[in-house]
C-alpha positions as CSV (number, residue, x, y, z in Angstrom):
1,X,47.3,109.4,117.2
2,X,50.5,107.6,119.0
3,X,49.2,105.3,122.2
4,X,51.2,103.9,124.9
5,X,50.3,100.7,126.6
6,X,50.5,100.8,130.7
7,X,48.8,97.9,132.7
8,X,48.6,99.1,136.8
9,X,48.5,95.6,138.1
10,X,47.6,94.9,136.3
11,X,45.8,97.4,134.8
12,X,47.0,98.1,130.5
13,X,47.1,101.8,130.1
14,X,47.3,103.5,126.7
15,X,48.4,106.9,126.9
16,X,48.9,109.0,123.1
17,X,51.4,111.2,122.5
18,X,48.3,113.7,123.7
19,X,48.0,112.2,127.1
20,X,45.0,110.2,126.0
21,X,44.8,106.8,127.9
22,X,42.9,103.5,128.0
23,X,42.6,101.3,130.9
24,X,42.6,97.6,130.6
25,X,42.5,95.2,133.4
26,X,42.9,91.6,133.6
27,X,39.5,89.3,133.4
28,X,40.9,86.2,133.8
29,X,43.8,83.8,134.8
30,X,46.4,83.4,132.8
31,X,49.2,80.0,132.0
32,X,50.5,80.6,135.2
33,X,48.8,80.7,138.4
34,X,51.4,79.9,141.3
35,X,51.0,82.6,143.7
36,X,48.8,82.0,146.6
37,X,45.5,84.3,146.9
38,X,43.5,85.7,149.8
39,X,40.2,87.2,149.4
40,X,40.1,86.0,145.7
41,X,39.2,82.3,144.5
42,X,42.1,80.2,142.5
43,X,39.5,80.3,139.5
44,X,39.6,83.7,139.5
45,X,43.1,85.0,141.3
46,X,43.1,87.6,139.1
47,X,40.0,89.1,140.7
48,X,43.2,89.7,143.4
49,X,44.8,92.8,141.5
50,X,42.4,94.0,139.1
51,X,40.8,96.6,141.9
52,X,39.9,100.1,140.9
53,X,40.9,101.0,144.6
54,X,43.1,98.9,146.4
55,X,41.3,96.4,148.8
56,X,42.5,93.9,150.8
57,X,42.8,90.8,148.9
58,X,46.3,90.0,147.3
59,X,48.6,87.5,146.0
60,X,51.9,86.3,147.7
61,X,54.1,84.0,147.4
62,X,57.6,83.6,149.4
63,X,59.6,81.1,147.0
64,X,62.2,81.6,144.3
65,X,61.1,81.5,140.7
66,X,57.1,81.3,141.1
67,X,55.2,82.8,137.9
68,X,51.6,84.6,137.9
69,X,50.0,85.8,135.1
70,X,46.6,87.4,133.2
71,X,44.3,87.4,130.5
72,X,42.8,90.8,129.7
73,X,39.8,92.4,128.3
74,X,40.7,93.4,124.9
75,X,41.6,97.2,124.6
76,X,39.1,98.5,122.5
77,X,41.6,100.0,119.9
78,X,41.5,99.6,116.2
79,X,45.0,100.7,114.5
80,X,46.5,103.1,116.8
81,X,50.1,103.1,116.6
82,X,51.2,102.2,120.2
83,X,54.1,103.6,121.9
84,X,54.8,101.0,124.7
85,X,53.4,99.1,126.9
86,X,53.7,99.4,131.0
87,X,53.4,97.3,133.5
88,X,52.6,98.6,137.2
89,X,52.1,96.7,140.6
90,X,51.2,97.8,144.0
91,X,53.4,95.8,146.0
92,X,55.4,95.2,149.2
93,X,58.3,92.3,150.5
94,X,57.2,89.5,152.8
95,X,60.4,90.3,155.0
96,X,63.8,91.6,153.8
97,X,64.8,87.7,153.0
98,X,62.2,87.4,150.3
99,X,61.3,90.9,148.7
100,X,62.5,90.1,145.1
101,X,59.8,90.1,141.8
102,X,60.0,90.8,138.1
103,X,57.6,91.7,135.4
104,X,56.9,89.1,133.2
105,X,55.4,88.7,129.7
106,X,54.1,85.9,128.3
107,X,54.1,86.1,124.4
108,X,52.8,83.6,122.2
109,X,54.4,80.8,125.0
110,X,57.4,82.3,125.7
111,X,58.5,84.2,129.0
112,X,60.1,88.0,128.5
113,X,61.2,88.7,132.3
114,X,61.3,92.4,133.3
115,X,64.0,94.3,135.9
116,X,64.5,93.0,139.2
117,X,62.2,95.0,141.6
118,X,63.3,94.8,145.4
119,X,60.2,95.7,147.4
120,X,60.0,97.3,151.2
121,X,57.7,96.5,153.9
122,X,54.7,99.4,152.7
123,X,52.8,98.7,149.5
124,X,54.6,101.1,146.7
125,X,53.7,101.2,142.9
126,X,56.4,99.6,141.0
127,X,56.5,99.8,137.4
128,X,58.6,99.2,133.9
129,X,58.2,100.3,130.7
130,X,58.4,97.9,127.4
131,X,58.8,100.3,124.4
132,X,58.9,97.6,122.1
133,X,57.5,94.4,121.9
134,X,60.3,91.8,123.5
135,X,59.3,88.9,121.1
136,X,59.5,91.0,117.9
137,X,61.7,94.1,119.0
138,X,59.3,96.0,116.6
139,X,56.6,98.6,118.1
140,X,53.6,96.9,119.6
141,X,50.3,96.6,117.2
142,X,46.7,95.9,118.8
143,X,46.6,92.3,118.0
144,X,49.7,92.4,120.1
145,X,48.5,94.4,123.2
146,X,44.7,92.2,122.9
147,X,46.3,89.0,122.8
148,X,49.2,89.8,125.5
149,X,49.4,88.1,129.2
150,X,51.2,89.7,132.1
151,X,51.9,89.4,135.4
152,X,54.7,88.9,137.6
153,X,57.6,86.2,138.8
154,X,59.5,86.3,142.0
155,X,63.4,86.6,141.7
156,X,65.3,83.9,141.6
157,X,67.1,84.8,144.7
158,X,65.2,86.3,147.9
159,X,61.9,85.6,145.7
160,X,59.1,86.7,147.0
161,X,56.0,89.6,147.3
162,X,52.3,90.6,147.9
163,X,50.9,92.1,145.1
164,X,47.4,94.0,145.4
């Protein structure tokens, strides 16, 4: 059974080849932790996007180049050959001078950044697809998808975002 890997901020989806998914949220910070929180503690900012429904506490951060990223429970998977991996995130711009974020990966401490998202003022899912694994441009294995951290970096121009 193929599996593809989707985290909804960051939640890591697996969907099969016959639409059957797993879930996996983050459960604890990650190298970086830049963004500023509300409603979550810094020693647990990931507690900030790892909400089943969307609540009210979020991360932000209005400068250029700021990185935030997670742990995450491991999948549950054993050898399931994975099809990619997903990345989603409910977000919206601080103002129309900083509304810029990418996806980012961080693979055994290196930094794979995603497309350039430009956000509007109402929270929308955002998302982008890695079919392969950036570090190894091979298929992604469960060792790979357990041991992954994600999250998000503002652009580098007009940087900046709230991310729920």
């Amino acid at each position: 059974m193929k599996k593809t890997i989707l985290f909804i901020f960051l939640v890591l989806v697996i969907p099969s080849i016959f639409a059957t998914t797993t879930t996996i949220r983050p459960n604890a910070n990650g190298t970086y932790f830049s963004w500023n929180n509300f409603g979550c503690s810094s020693a647990g900012e990931w507690n900030c996007v790892d909400d089943v429904a969307i609540s009210a506490d979020h991360l932000t951060s209005s400068s250029n180049n700021i990185k935030e990223t997670f742990n995450f429970q491991d999948s549950g998977l054993t050898n399931e050959p994975i099809n990619s991996v997903t990345l989603y995130y409910y977000a919206r711009e601080i103002s129309t001078n900083k509304d810029r974020m990418q996806p980012l990966l961080h693979i055994n401490g290196s930094n794979y950044i995603g497309n350039n998202f430009t956000l509007n003022g109402s929270y929308v899912y955002y998302s982008q697809t890695f079919l392969t694994n950036p570090a190894t441009g091979s298929a992604w294995t469960v060792a790979e998808v357990d041991a992954l951290e994600a999250g998000m970096r503002t652009g580098l121009s007009k940087g900046g975002g709230n991310v729920t």
